[in-house]
PQR file of N, CA, C, O and H, with PARSE charges and radii, in Angstrom:
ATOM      1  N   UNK A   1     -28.357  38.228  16.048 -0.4000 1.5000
ATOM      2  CA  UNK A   1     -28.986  36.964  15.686 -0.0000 2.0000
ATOM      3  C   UNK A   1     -28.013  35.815  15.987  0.5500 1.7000
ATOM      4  O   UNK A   1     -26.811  36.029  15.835 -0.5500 1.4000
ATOM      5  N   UNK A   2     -28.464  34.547  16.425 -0.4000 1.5000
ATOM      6  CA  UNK A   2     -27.736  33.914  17.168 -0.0000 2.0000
ATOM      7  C   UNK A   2     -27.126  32.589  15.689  0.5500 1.7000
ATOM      8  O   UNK A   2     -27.592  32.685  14.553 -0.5500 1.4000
ATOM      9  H   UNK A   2     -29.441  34.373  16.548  0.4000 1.0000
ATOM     10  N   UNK A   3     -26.325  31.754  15.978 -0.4000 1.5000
ATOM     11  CA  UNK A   3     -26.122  31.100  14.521 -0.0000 2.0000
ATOM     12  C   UNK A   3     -26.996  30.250  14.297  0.5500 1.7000
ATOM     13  O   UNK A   3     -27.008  29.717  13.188 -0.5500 1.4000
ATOM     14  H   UNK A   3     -25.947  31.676  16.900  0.4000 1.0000
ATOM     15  N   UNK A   4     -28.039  29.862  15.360 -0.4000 1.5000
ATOM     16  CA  UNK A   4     -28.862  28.783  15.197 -0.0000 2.0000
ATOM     17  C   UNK A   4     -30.053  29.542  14.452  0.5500 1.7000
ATOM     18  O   UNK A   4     -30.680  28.885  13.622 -0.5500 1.4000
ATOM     19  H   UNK A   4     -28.029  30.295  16.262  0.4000 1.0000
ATOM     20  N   UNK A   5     -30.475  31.080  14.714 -0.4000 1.5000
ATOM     21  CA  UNK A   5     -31.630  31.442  13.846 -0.0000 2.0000
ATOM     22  C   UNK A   5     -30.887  31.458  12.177  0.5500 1.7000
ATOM     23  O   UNK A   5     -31.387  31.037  11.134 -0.5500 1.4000
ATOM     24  H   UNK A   5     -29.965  31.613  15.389  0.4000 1.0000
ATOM     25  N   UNK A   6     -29.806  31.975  12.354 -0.4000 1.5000
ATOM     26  CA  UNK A   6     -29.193  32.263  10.924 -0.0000 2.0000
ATOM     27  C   UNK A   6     -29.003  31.169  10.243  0.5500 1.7000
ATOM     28  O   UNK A   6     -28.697  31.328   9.061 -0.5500 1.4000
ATOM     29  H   UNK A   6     -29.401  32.317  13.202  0.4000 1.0000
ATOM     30  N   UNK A   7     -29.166  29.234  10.963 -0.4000 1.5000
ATOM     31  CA  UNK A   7     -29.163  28.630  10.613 -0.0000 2.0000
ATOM     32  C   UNK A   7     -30.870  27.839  10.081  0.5500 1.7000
ATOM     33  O   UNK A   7     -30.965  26.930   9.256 -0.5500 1.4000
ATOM     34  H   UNK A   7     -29.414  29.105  11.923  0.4000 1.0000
ATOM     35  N   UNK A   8     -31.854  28.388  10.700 -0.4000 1.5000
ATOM     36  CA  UNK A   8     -32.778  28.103  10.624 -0.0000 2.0000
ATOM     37  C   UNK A   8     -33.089  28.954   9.150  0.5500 1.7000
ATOM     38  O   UNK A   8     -33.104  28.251   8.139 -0.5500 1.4000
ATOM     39  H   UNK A   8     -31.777  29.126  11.370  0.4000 1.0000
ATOM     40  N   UNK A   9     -33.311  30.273   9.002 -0.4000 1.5000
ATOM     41  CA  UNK A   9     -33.367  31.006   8.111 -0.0000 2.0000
ATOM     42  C   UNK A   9     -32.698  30.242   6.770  0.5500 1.7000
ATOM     43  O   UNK A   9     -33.332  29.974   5.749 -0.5500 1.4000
ATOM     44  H   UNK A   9     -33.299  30.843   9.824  0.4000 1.0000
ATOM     45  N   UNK A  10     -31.567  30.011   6.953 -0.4000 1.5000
ATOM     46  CA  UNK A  10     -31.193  29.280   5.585 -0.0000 2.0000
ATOM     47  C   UNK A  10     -31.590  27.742   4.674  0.5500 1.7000
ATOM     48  O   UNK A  10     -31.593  27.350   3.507 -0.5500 1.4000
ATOM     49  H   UNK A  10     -31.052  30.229   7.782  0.4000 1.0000
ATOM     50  N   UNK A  11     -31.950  27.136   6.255 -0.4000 1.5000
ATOM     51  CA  UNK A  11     -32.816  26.388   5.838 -0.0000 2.0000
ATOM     52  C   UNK A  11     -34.011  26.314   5.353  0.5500 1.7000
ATOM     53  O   UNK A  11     -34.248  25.329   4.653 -0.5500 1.4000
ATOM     54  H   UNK A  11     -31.948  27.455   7.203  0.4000 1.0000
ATOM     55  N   UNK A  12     -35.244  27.451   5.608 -0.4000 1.5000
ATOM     56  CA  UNK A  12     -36.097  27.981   5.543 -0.0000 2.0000
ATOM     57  C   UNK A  12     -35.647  28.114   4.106  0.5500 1.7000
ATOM     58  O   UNK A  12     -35.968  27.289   3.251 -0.5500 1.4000
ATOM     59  H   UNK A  12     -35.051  28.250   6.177  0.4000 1.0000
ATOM     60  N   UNK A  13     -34.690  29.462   3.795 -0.4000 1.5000
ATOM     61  CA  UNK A  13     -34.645  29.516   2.568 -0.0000 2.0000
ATOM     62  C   UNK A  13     -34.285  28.910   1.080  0.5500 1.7000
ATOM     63  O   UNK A  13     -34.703  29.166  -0.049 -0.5500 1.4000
ATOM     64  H   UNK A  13     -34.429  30.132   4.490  0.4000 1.0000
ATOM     65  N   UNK A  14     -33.214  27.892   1.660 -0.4000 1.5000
ATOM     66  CA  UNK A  14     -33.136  26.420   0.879 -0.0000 2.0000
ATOM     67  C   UNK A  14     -34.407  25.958   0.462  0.5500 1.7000
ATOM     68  O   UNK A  14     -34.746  26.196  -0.698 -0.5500 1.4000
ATOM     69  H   UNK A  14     -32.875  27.684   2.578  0.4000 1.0000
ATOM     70  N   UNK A  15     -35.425  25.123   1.474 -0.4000 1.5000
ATOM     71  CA  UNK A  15     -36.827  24.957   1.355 -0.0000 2.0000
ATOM     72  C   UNK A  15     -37.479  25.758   0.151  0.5500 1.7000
ATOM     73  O   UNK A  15     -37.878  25.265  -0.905 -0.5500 1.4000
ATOM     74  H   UNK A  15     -35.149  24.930   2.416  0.4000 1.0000
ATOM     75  N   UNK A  16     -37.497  26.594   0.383 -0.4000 1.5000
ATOM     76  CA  UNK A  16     -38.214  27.332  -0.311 -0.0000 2.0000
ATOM     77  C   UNK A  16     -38.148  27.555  -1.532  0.5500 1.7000
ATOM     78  O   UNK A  16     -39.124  27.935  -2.180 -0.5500 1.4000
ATOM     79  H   UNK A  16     -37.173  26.995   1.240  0.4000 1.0000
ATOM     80  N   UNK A  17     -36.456  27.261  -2.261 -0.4000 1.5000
ATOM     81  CA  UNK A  17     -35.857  27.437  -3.241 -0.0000 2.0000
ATOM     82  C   UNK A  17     -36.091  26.056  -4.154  0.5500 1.7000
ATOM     83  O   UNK A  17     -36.180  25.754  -5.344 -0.5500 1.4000
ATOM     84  H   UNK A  17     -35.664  26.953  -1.735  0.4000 1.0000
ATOM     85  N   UNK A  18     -36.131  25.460  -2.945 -0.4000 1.5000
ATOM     86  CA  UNK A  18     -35.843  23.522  -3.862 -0.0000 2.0000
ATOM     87  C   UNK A  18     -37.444  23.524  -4.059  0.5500 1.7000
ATOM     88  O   UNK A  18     -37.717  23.034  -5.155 -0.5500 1.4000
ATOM     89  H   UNK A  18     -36.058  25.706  -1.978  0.4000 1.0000
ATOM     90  N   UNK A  19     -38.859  24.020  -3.162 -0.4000 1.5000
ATOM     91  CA  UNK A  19     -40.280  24.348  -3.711 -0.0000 2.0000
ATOM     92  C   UNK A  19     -40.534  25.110  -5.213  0.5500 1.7000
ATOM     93  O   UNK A  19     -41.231  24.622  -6.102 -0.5500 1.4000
ATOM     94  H   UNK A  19     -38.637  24.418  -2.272  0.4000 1.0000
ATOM     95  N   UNK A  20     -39.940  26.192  -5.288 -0.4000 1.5000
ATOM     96  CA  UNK A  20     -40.006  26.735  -6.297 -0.0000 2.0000
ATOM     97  C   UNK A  20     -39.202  26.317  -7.552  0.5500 1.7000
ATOM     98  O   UNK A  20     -39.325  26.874  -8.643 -0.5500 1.4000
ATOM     99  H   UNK A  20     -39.375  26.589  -4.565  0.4000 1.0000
ATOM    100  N   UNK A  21     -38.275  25.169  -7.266 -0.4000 1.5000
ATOM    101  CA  UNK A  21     -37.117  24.612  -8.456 -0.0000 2.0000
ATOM    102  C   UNK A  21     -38.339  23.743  -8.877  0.5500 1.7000
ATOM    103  O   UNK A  21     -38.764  23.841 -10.028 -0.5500 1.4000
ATOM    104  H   UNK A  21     -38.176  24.716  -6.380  0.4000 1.0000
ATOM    105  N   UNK A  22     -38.908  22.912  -8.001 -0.4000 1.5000
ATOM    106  CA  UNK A  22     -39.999  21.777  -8.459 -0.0000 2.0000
ATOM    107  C   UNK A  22     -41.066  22.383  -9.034  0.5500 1.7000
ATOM    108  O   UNK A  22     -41.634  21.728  -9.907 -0.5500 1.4000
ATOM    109  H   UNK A  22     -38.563  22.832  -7.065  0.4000 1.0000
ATOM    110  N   UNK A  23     -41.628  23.808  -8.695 -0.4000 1.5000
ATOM    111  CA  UNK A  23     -42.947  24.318  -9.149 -0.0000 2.0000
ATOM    112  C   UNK A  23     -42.585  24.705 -10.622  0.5500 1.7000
ATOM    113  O   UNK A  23     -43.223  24.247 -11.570 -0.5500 1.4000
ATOM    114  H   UNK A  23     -41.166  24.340  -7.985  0.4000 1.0000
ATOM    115  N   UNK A  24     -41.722  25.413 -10.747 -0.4000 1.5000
ATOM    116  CA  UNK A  24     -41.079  25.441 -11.949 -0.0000 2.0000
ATOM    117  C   UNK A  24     -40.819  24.711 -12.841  0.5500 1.7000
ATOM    118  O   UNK A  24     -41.261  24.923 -13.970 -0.5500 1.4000
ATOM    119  H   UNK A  24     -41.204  25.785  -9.977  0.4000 1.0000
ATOM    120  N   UNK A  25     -39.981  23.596 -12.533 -0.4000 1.5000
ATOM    121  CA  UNK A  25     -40.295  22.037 -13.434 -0.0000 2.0000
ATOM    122  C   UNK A  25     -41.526  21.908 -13.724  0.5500 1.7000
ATOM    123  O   UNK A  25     -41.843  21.949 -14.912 -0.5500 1.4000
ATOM    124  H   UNK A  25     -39.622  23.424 -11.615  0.4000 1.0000
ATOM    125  N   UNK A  26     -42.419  21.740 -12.821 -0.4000 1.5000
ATOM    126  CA  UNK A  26     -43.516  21.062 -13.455 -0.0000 2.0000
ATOM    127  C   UNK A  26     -44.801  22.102 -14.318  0.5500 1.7000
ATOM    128  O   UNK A  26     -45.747  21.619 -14.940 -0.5500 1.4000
ATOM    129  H   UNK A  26     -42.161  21.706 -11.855  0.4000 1.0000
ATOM    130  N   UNK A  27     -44.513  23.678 -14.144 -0.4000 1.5000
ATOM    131  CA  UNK A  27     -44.589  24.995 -14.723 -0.0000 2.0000
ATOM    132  C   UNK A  27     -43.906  24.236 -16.492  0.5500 1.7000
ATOM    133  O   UNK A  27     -44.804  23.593 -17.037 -0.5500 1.4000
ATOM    134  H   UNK A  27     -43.745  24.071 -13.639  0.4000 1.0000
ATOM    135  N   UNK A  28     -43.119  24.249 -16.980 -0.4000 1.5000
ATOM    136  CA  UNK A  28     -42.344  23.995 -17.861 -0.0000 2.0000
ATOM    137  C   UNK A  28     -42.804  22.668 -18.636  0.5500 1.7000
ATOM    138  O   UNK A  28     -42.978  22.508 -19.844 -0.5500 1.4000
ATOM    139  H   UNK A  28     -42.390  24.771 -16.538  0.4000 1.0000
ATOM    140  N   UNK A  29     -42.922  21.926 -17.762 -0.4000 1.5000
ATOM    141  CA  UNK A  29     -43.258  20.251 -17.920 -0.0000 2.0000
ATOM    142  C   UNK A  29     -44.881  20.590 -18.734  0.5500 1.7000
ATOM    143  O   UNK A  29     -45.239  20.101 -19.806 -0.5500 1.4000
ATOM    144  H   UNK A  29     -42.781  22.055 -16.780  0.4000 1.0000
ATOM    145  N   UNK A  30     -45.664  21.538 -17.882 -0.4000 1.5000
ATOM    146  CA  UNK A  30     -46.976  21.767 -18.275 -0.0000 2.0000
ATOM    147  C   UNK A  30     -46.845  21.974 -19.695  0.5500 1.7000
ATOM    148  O   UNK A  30     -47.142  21.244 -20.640 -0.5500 1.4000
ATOM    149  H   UNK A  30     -45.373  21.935 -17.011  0.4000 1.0000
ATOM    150  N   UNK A  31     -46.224  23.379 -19.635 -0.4000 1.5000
ATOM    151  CA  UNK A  31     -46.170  23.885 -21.124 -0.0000 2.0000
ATOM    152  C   UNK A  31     -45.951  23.203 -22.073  0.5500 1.7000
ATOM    153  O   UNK A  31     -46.670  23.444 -23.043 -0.5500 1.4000
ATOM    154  H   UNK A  31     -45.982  23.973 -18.867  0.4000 1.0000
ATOM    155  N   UNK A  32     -45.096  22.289 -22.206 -0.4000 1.5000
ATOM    156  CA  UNK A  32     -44.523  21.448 -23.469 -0.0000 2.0000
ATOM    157  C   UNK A  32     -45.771  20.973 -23.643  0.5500 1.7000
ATOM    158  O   UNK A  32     -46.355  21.201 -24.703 -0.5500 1.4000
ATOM    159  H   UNK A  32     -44.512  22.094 -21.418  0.4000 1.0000
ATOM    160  N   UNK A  33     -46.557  20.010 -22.312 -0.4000 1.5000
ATOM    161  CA  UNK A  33     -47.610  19.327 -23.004 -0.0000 2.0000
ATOM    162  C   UNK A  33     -48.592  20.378 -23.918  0.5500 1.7000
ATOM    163  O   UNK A  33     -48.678  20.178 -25.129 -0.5500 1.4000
ATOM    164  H   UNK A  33     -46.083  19.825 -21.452  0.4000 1.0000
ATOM    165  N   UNK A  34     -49.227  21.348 -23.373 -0.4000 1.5000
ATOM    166  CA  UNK A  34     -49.718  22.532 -23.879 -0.0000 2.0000
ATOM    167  C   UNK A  34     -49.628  22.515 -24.827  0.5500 1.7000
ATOM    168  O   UNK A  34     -50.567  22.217 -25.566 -0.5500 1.4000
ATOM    169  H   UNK A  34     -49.158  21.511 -22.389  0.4000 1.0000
ATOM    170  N   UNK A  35     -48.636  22.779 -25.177 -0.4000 1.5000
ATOM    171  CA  UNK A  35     -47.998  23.400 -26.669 -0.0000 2.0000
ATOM    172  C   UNK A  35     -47.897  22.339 -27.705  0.5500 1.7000
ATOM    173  O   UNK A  35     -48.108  22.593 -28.891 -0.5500 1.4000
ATOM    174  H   UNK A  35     -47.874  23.021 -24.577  0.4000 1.0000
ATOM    175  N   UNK A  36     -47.495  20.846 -27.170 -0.4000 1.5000
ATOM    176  CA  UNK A  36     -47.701  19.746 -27.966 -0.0000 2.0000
ATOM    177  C   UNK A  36     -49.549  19.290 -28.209  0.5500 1.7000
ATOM    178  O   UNK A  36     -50.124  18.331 -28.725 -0.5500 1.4000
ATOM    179  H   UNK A  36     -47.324  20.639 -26.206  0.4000 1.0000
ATOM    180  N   UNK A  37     -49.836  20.104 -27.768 -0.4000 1.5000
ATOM    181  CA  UNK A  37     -51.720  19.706 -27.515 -0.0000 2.0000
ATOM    182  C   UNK A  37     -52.109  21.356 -28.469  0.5500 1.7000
ATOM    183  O   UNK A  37     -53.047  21.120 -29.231 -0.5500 1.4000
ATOM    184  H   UNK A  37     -49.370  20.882 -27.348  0.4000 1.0000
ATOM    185  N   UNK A  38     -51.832  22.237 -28.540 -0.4000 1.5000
ATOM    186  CA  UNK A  38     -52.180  23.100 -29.316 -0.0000 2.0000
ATOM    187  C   UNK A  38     -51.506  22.631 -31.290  0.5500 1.7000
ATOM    188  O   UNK A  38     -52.028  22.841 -32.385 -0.5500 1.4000
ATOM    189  H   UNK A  38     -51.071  22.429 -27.921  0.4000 1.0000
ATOM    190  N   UNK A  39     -50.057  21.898 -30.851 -0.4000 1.5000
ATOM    191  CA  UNK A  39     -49.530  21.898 -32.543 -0.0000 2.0000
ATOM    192  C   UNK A  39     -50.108  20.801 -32.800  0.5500 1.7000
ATOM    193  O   UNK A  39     -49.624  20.462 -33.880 -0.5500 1.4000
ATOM    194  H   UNK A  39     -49.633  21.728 -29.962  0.4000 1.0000
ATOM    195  N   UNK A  40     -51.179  19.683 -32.339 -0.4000 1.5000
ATOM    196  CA  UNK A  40     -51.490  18.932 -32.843 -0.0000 2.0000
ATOM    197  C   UNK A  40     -52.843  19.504 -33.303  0.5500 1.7000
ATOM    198  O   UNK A  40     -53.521  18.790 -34.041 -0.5500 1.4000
ATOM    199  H   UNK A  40     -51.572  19.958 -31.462  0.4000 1.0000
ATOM    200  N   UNK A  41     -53.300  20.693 -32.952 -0.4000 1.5000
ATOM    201  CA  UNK A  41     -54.713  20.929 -33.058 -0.0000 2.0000
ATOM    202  C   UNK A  41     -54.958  21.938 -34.575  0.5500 1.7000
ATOM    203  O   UNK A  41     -55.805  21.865 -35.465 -0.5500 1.4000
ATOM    204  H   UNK A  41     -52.749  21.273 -32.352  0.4000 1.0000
ATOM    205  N   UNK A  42     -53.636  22.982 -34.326 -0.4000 1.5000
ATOM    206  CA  UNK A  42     -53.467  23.539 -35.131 -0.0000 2.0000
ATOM    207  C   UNK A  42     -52.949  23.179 -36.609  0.5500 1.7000
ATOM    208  O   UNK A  42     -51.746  22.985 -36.786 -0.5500 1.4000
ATOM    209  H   UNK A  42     -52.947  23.041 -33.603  0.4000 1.0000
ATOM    210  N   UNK A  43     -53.766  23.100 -37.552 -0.4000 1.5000
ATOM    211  CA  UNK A  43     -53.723  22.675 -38.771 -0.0000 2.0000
ATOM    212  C   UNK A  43     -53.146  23.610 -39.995  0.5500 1.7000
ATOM    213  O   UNK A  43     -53.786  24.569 -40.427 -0.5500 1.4000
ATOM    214  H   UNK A  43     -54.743  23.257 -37.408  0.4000 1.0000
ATOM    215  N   UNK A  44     -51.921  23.236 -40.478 -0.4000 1.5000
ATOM    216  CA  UNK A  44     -50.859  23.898 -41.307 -0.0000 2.0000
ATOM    217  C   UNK A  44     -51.462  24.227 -42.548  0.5500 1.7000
ATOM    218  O   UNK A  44     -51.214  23.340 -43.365 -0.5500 1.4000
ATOM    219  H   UNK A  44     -51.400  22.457 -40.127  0.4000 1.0000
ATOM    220  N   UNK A  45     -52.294  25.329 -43.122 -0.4000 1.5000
ATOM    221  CA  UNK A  45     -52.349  25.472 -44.528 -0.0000 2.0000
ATOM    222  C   UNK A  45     -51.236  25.266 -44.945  0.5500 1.7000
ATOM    223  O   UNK A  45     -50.224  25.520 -44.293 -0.5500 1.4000
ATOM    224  H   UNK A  45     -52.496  26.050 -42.459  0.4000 1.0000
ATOM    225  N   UNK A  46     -51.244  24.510 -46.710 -0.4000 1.5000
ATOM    226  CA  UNK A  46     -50.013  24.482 -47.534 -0.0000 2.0000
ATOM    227  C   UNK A  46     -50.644  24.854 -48.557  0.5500 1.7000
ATOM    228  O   UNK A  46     -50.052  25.007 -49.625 -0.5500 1.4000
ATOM    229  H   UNK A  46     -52.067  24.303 -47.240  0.4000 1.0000
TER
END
């Protein structure tokens, strides 16, 4: 493999990594709201 594919490949795989860092954030980002939208719904017997 020549250094320019091995350089392509890593870029490729960078890409792909910094896609899934963002899908993830906003994976996470979701949930809080979620979860702040379920504890407001859910009502605490005392």
């Amino acid at each position: 493999m020549s250094p320019y594919d091995s350089n392509k490949q890593l870029e490729s795989l960078t890409l792909k990594i910094e896609k899934f860092e963002q899908t993830k954030n906003n994976l996470e980002k979701e949930q809080t709201e979620l979860q702040n939208k379920i504890n407001e719904l859910v009502i605490i017997p005392y």
